[in-house]
C-alpha positions as CSV (number, residue, x, y, z in Angstrom):
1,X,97.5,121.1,94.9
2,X,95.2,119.7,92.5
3,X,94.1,122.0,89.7
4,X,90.3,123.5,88.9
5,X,88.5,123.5,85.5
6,X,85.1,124.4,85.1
7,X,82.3,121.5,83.8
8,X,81.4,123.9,80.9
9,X,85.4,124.5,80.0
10,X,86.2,120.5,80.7
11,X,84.9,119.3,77.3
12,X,86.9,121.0,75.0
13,X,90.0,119.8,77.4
14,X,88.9,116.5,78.5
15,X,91.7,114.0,76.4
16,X,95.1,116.8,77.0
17,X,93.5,116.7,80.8
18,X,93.3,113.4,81.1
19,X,97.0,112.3,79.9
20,X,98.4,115.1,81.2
21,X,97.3,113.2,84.7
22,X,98.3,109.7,83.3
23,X,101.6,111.2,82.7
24,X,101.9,111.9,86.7
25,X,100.6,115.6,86.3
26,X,98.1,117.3,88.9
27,X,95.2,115.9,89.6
28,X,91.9,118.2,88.1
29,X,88.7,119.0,90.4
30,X,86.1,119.5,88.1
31,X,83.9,122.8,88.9
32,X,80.5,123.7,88.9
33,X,79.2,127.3,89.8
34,X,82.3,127.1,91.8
35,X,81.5,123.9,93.9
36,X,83.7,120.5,92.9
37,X,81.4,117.9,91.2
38,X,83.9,115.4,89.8
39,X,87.7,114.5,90.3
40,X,90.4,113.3,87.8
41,X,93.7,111.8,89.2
42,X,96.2,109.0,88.8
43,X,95.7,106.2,91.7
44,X,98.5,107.2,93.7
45,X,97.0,110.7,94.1
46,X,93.5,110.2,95.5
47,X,94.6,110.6,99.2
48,X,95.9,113.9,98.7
49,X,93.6,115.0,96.1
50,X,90.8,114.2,98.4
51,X,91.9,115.6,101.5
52,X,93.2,118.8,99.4
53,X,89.7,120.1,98.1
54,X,87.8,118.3,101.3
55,X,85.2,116.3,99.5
56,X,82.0,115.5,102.2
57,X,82.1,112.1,100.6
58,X,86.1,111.8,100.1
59,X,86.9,109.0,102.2
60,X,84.1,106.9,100.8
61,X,84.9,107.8,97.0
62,X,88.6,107.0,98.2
63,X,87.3,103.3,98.8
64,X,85.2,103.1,95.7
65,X,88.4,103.7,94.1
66,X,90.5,101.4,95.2
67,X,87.8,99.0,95.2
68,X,87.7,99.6,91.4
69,X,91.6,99.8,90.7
70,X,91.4,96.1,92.6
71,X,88.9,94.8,90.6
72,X,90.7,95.9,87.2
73,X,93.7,94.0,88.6
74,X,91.5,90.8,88.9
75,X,91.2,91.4,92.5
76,X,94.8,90.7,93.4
77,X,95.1,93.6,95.4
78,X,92.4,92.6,97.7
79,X,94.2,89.0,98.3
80,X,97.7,90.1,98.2
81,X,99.1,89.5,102.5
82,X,100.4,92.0,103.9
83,X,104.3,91.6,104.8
84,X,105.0,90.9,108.5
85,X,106.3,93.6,110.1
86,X,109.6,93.8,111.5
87,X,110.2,92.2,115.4
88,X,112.1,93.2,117.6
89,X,114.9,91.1,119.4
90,X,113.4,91.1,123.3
91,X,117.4,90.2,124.5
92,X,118.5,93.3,123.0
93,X,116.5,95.6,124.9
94,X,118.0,93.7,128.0
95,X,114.5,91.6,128.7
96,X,115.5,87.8,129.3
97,X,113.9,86.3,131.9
98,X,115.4,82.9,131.4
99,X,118.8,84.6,132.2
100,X,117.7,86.2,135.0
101,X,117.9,90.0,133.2
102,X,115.1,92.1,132.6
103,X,116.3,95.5,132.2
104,X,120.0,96.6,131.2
105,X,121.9,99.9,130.4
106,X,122.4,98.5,127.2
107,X,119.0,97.5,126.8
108,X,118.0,101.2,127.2
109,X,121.3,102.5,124.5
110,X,119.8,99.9,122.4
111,X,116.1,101.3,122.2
112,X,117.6,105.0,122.0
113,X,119.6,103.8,118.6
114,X,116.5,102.3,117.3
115,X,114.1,105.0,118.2
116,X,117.0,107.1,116.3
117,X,116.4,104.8,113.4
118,X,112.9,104.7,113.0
119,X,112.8,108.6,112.8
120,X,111.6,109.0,116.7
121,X,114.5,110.1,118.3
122,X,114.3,110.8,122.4
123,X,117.5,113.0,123.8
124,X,115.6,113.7,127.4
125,X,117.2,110.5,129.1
126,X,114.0,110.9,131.6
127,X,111.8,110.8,129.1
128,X,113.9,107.9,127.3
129,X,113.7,105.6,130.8
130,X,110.1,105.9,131.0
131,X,109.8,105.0,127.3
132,X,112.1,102.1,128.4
133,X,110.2,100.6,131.3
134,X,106.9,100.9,129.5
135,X,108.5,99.2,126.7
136,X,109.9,96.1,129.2
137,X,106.1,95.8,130.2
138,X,105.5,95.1,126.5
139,X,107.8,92.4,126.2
140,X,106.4,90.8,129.3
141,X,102.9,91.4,128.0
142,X,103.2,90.4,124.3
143,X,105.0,87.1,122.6
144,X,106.3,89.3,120.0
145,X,107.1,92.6,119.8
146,X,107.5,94.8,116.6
147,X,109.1,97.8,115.6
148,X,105.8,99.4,115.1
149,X,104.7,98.5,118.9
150,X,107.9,100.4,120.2
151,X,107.5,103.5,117.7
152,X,103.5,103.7,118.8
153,X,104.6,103.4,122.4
154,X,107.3,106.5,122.1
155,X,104.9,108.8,119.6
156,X,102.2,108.2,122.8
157,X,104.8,108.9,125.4
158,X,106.0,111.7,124.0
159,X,103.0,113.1,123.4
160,X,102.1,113.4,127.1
161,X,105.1,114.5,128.0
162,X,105.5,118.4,129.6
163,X,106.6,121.1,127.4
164,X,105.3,119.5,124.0
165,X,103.3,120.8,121.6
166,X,99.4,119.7,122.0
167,X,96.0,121.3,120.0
168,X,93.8,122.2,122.0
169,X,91.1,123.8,119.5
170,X,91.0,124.6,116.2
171,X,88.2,126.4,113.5
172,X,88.6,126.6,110.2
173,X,86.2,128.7,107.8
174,X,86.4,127.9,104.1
175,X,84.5,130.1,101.6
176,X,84.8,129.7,97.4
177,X,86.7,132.4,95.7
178,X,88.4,133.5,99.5
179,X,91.2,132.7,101.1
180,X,90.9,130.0,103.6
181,X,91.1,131.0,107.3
182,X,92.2,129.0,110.7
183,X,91.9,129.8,114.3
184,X,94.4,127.4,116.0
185,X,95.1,127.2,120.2
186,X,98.2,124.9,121.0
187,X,99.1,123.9,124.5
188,X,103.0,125.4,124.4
189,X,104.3,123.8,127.6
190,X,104.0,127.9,129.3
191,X,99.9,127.7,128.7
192,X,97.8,128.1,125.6
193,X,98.4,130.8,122.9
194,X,96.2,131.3,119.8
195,X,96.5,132.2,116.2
196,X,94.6,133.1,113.4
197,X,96.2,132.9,109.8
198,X,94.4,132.6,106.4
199,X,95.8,130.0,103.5
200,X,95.0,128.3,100.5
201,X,92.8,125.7,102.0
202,X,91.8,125.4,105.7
203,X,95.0,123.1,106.2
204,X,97.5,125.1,104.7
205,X,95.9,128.0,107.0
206,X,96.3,125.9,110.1
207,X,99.6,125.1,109.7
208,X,100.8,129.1,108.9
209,X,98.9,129.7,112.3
210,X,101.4,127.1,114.1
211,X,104.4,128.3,112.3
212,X,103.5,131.7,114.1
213,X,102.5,130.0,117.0
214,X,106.0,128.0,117.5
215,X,108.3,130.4,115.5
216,X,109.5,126.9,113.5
217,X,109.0,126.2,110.2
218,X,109.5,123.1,108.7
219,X,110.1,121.7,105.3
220,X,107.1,119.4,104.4
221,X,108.8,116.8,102.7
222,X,105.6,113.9,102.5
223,X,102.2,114.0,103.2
224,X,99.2,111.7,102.7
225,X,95.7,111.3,104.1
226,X,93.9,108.1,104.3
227,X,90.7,106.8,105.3
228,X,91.1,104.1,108.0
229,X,87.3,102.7,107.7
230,X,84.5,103.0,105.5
231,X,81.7,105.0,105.6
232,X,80.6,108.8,106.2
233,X,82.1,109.0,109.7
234,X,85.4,107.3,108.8
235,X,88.4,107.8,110.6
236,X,91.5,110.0,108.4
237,X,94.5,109.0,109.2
238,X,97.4,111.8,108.0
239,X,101.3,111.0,107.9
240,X,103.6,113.8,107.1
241,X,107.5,113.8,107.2
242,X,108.7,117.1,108.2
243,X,112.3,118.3,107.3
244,X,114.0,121.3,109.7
245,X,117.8,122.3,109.9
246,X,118.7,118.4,108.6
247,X,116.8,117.0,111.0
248,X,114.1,114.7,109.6
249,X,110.5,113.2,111.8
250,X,107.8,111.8,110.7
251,X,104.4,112.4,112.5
252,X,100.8,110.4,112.5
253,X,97.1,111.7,113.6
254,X,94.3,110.5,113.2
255,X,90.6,112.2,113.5
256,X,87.4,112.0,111.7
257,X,87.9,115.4,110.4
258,X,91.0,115.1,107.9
259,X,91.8,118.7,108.5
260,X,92.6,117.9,112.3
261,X,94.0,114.5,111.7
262,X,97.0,116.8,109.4
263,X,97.3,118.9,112.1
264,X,97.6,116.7,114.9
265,X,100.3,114.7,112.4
266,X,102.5,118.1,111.8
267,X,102.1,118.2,116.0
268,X,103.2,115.0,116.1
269,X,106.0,115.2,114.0
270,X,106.9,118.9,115.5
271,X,107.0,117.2,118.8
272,X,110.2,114.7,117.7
273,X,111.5,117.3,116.0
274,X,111.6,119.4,119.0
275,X,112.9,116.5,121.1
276,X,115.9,115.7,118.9
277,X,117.2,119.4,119.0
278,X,120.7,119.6,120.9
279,X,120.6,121.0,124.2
280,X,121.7,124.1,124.0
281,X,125.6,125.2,125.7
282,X,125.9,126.0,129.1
């Protein structure tokens, strides 16, 4: 969490502040009559920092930033390509028409061990052979198909899947000086259920409220918040990698509120987690 200093306090500690965040310290929000004004943070932090104190302008200072850092570089972050993303071999999930096979056994073992790898592991095998046939419809319908294609496919599957985690409505009231409170209703597979749970900040408040609501808690391992478009109305996209009993997932959401888009990626990422647990003995 980033830390607070007052404008009138920030003078007198404006150099040991500053390299105390070059040196990979917190990041500072700058305070005035209690309400943030500026922010101070390494590169790598603005995500967090932003989505942290929930700046009304954060995802377009986000942008200004890295517009800035780009242009210090001479630009060469703005040209650099992006690296192409890894395919996937269509033969190996059992699709090849020119043999005559489109759909195997060992097409289907082969998507399970990759779905393992990329951290979106299925154990229901109904829910695995519906993940497989929609995924045979890709190969038919794209020329190449990437890892990422087959992960977005599962995280959409799963998500509509019965007995899985979904938010159905959450409020969040934020006050200076108070503690942070969240009203959160999830969808628990048995009907709705609500919770209300105060926090740090509205998102650390939201996710107590699911921990209650679910009876897991996870280890938050990673978490970032980005802005996927310019502008006011931008869309936040959240990744978070959540850590429970030495099972690892990692879960994406995305909203134009970057409180919901972290909760919808802890939902996400609660939903694999629930899906890789063993089945319990008979």
């Amino acid at each position: 969490m980033p830390r607070n200093v007052d404008l009138d306090a920030f003078a007198g500690q404006a150099q040991d502040l500053v390299e105390g965040v070059a040196a990979g310290g917190e990041s500072v929000v700058v305070t005035r009559a209690g309400a943030p004004v500026a922010v101070l943070a390494s590169p790598t932090s603005g995500p967090w920092t932003g989505a942290a104190v929930d700046l009304p302008r954060w995802e377009e200072w986000l942008h200004e930033m890295q517009a800035g850092f780009s242009g210090a570089a001479g630009g060469s972050a703005a040209q650099a390509r992006p690296a192409e993303p890894p395919a996937v071999d269509k033969s190996m999930l059992g699709f090849d028409p020119g043999a005559g096979h489109v759909g195997s056994a060992s097409g289907r073992d082969f998507l399970g061990a990759e779905l393992s790898r990329i951290n979106v592991p299925v154990t229901d095998s109904d829910l695995l052979a519906t993940i497989y046939a929609a995924s045979l419809e890709l190969c038919e319908n794209k020329q190449t198909l990437y890892v990422e294609d087959l992960r977005a496919l599962a995280q959409e599957l799963i998500a509509e899947a019965p007995q899985r985690l979904r938010l159905l409505t959450v409020t969040v009231t934020s006050t200076t000086g108070l503690p942070a409170t969240a009203e959160v209703t999830l969808e628990l597979g048995r009907g709705p259920a609500m919770r209300r749970e105060q926090g740090d900040g509205p998102l650390d408040a939201a996710l107590k409220a699911i921990q209650k609501l679910t009876g897991l808690d996870p280890e938050v391992e990673n978490f970032s918040v980005v802005a996927a478009t310019p502008g006011r109305d931008a869309m936040a996209e959240a990744v978070i990698e959540l850590l429970l009993d030495g099972r690892r997932a990692v879960g994406a959401g995305a909203s134009t509120n970057a409180i919901e888009a972290g909760i919808h990626a802890y939902l996400n990422a609660l939903n694999f987690l629930i899906e890789s647990r063993p089945p319990a003995p008979p």
